[in-house]
C-alpha beads as a LAMMPS data file, in Angstrom:
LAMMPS data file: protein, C-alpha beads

77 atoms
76 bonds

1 atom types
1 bond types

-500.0 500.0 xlo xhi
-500.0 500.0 ylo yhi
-500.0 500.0 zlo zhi

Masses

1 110.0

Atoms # bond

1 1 1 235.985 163.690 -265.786
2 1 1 235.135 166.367 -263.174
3 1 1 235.640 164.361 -260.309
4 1 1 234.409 166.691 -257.462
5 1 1 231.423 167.443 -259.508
6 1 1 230.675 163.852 -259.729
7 1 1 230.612 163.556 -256.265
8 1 1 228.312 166.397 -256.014
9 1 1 225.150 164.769 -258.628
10 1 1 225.813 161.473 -256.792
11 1 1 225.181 163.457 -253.620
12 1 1 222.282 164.989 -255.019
13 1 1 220.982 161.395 -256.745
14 1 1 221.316 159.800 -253.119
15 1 1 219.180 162.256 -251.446
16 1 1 216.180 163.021 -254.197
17 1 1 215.873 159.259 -254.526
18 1 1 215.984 158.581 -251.299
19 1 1 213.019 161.307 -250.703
20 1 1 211.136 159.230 -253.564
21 1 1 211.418 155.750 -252.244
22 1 1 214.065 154.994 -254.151
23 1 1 216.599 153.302 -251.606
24 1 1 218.463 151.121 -254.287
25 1 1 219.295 154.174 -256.416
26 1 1 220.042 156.190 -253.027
27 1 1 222.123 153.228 -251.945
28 1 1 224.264 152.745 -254.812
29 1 1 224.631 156.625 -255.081
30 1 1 226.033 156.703 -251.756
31 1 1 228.291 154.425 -252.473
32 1 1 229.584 156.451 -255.741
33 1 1 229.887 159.394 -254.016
34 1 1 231.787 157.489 -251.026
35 1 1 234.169 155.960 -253.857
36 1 1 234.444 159.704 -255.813
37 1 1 235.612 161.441 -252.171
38 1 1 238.025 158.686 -251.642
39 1 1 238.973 159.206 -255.423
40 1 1 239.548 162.616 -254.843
41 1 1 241.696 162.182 -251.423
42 1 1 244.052 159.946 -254.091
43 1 1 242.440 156.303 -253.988
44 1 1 243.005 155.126 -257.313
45 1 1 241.153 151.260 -256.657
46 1 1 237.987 153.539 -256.002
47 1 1 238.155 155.041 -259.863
48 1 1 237.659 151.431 -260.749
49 1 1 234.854 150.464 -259.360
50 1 1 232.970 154.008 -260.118
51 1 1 234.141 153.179 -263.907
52 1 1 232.772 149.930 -263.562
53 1 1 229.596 150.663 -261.526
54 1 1 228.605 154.337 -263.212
55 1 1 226.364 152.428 -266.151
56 1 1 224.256 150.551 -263.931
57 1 1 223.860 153.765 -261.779
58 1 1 222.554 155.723 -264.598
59 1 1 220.563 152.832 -265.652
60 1 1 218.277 152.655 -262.393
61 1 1 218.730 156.318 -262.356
62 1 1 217.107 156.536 -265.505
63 1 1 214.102 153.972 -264.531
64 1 1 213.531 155.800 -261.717
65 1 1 212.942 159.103 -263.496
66 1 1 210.783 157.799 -265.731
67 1 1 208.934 155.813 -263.351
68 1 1 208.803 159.198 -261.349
69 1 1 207.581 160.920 -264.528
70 1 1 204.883 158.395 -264.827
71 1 1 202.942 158.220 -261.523
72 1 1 203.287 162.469 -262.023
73 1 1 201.572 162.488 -265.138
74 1 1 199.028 159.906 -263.758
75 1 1 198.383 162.320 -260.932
76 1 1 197.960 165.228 -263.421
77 1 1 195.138 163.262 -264.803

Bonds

1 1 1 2
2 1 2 3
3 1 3 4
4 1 4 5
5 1 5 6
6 1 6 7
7 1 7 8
8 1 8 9
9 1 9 10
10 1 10 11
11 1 11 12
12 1 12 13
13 1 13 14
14 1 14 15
15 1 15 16
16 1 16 17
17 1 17 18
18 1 18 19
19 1 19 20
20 1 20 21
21 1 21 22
22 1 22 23
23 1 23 24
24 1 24 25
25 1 25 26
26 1 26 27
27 1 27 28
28 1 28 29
29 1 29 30
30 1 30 31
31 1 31 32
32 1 32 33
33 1 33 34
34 1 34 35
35 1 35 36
36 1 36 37
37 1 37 38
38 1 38 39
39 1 39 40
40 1 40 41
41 1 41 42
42 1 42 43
43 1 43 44
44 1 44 45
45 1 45 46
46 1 46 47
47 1 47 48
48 1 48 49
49 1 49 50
50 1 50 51
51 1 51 52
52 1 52 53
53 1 53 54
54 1 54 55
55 1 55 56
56 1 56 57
57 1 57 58
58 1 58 59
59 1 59 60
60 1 60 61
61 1 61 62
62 1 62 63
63 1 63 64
64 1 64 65
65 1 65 66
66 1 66 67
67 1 67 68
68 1 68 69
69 1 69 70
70 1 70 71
71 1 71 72
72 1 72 73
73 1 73 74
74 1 74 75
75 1 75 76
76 1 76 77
C-alpha cells in the first residue's frame, strides 16, 4: 500500500486514457487519484471508497488495454 505511488499510476491512467478516448477510465482515475491525495493529507473515508472502487478501475483499465492492443495490431496488419 504505497499510497503516494498510487496516486501517481492513477495520475498517469487519467491522462494516457484520456489521450486514447478513454474518458470513463480517465474519469474514474481522476477520481482515485483525487481520493489517494486526500488519503494522503489524512482522509480516512477516502481509503474506503478507493478500496471499494480500485477493482472496477483495473477492470476497465484492463479492457481498455486490450482493446488498445487490438485496434494496434489491426493497424500493424
Amino acid at each position: 500500500e504505497k499510497w503516494s505511488d498510487f496516486v501517481t499510476f492513477m495520475h498517469s491512467v487519467k491522462s494516457t486514457s484520456l489521450n486514447i478516448g478513454g474518458v470513463k477510465l480517465s474519469n474514474m482515475a481522476a477520481e482515485m487519484e483525487k481520493r489517494g491525495k486526500a488519503y494522503l493529507n489524512g482522509s480516512n473515508e477516502d481509503l474506503g471508497y478507493i478500496k471499494d472502487n480500485y477493482q472496477e478501475v483495473m477492470k476497465l483499465y484492463e479492457a481498455t488495454l486490450q482493446e488498445a492492443k487490438a485496434i494496434r495490431d489491426a493497424m500493424l496488419q
